[in-house]
C-alpha positions in Angstrom: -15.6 18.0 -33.1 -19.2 17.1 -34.7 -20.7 13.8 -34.2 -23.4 13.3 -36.8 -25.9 10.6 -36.8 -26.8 7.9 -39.5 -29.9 6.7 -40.9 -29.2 3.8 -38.6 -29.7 4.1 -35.3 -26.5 3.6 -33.4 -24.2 4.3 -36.4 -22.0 8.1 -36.1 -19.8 9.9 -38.0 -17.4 11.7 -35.5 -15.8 14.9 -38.4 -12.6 16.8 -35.9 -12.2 19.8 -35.6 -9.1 20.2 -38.1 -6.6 22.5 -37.8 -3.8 23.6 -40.4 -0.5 26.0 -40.1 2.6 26.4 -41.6 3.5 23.4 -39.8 1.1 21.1 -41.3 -2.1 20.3 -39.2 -3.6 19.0 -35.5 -6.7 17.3 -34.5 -8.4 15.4 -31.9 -9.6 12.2 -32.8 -10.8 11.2 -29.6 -12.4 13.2 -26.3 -14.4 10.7 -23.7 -16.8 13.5 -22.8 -17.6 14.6 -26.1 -18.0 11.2 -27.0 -19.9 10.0 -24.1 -22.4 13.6 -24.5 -23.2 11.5 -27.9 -23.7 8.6 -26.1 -20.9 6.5 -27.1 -20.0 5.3 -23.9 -17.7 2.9 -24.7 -14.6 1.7 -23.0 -11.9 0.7 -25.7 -9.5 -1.5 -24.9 -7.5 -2.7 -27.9 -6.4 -0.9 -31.0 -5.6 -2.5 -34.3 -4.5 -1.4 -37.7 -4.3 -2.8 -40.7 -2.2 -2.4 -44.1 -4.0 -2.7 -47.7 -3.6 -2.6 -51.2 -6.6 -1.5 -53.8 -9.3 -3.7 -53.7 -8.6 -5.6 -50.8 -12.1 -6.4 -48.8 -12.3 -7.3 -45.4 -15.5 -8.1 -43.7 -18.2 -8.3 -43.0 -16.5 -9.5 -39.4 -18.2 -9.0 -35.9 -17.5 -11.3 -32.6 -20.8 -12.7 -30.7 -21.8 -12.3 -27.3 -20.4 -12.0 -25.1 -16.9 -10.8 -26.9 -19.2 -8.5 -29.1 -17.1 -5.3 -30.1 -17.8 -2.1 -31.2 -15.3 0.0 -32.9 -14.2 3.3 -33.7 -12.4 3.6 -36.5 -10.7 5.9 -39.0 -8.5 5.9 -42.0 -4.4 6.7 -41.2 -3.1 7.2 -44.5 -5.5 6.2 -47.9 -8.8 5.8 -48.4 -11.6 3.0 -47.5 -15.1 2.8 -48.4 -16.7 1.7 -45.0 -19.6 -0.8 -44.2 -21.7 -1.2 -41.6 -24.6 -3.8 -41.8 -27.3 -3.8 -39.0 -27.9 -7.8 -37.7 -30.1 -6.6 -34.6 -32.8 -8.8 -34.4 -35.9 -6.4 -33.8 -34.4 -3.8 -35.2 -36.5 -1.7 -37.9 -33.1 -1.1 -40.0 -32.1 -5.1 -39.9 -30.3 -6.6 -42.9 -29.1 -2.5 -44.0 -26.6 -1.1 -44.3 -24.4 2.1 -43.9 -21.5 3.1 -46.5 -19.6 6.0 -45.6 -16.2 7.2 -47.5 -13.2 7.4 -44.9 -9.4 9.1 -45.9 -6.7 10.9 -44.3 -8.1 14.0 -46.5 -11.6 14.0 -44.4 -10.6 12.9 -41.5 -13.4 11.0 -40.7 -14.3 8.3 -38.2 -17.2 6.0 -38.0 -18.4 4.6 -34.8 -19.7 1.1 -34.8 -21.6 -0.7 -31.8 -21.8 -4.2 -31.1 -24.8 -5.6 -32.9 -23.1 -4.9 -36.5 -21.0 -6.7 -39.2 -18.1 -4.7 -40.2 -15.9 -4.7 -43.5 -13.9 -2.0 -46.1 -12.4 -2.2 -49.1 -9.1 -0.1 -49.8 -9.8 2.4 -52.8 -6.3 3.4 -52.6 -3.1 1.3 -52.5 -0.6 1.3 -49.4 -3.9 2.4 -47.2 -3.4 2.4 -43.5 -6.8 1.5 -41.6 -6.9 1.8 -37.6 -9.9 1.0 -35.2 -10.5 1.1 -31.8 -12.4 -2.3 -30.3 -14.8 -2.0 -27.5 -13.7 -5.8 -26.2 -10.7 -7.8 -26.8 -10.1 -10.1 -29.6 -11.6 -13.8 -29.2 -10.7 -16.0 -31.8 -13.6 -18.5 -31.0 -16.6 -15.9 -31.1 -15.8 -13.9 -34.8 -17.9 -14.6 -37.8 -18.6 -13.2 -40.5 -21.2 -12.5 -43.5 -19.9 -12.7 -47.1 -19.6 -9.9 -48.3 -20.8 -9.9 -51.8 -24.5 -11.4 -50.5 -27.0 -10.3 -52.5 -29.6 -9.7 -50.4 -27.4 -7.3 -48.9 -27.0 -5.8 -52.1 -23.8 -3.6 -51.2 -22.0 -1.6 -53.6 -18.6 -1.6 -52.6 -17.4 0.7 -55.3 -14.9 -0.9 -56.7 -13.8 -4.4 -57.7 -12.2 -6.7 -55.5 -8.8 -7.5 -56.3 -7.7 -9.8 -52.8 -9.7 -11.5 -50.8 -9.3 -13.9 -47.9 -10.4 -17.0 -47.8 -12.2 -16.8 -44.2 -13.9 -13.7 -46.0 -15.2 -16.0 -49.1 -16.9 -18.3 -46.7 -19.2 -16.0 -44.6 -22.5 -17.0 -44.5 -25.3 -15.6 -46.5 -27.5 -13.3 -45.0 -30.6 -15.5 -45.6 -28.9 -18.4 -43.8 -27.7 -15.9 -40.8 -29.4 -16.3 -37.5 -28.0 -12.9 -35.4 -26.9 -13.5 -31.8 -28.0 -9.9 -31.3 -31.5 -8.3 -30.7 -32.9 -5.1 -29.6 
């Protein structure tokens, strides 16, 4: 297992060790000292997983303090293109982002900590997503930043096709006042 860093501090790219035989193939996707020897120290207590057709965007979703969670997530079946936007006041990468490519053919997962919006798009019908949260789900502390905002300026690589509606109301980055700082 290889845990690569981003141009964003806090943002990694864990790529397994993948092994294939006759039977078909075996890796780890998760090792608590490995991880924690990267500094992901994280305790994760809930694991979710979603189902998507092409096109269909979710984020840019994070939970405020103190339900912030950070994630760990990977793709099951499919492919995603990935987002990670930085809303860490004091930080020198706020307002950035980080794409990264995710599918059950690289077997890549990205690690998120608290203090970033989160979203995918689906590049592939019938794609299974999965993530691990740091904290548990609190329906009064999400929010989220539209997606499509400009000033972001994200390319999601594809066009949208399905879109929520709690996903077409995020606020505008300009408008955002972050509940996290450095």
């Amino acid at each position: 297992m290889e845990i690569l860093k981003t141009e964003i501090e806090g943002l990694l790219l864990v790529k397994p060790d993948v092994y294939y035989d006759e039977r078909g193939y075996f890796f780890e996707d998760y090792n608590e000292k490995r991880f924690k020897e990267a500094g992901i120290t994280d305790v994760f207590v809930q694991d979710n997983q979603s189902f998507s057709r092409k096109g269909v965007i979710r984020g840019l979703h994070f939970q405020c303090p103190p339900f912030a969670q950070s994630k760990l997530v990977r793709v099951i079946k499919g492919r995603v293109l990935d987002v990670a936007v930085d809303i860490r006041k004091g930080s020198p990468t706020y307002g950035q982002h980080h794409s990264v490519e995710l599918s059950d053919d690289n077997f890549m997962q990205f690690y998120i900590p608290t203090g970033f919006a989160h979203g995918f798009v689906a590049l592939e019908d019938d794609t299974i997503f999965a993530y691990k949260c740091g904290a548990f789900y609190n329906k009064a502390s999400e929010a989220s930043i539209l997606f499509n905002d400009p000033d972001l300026n994200i390319d999601w690589k594809t066009d949208p096709s399905v879109i929520s509606e709690k996903d077409m109301v995020g606020v505008h980055f300009k408008d955002f006042v972050s509940p996290f700082s450095l």
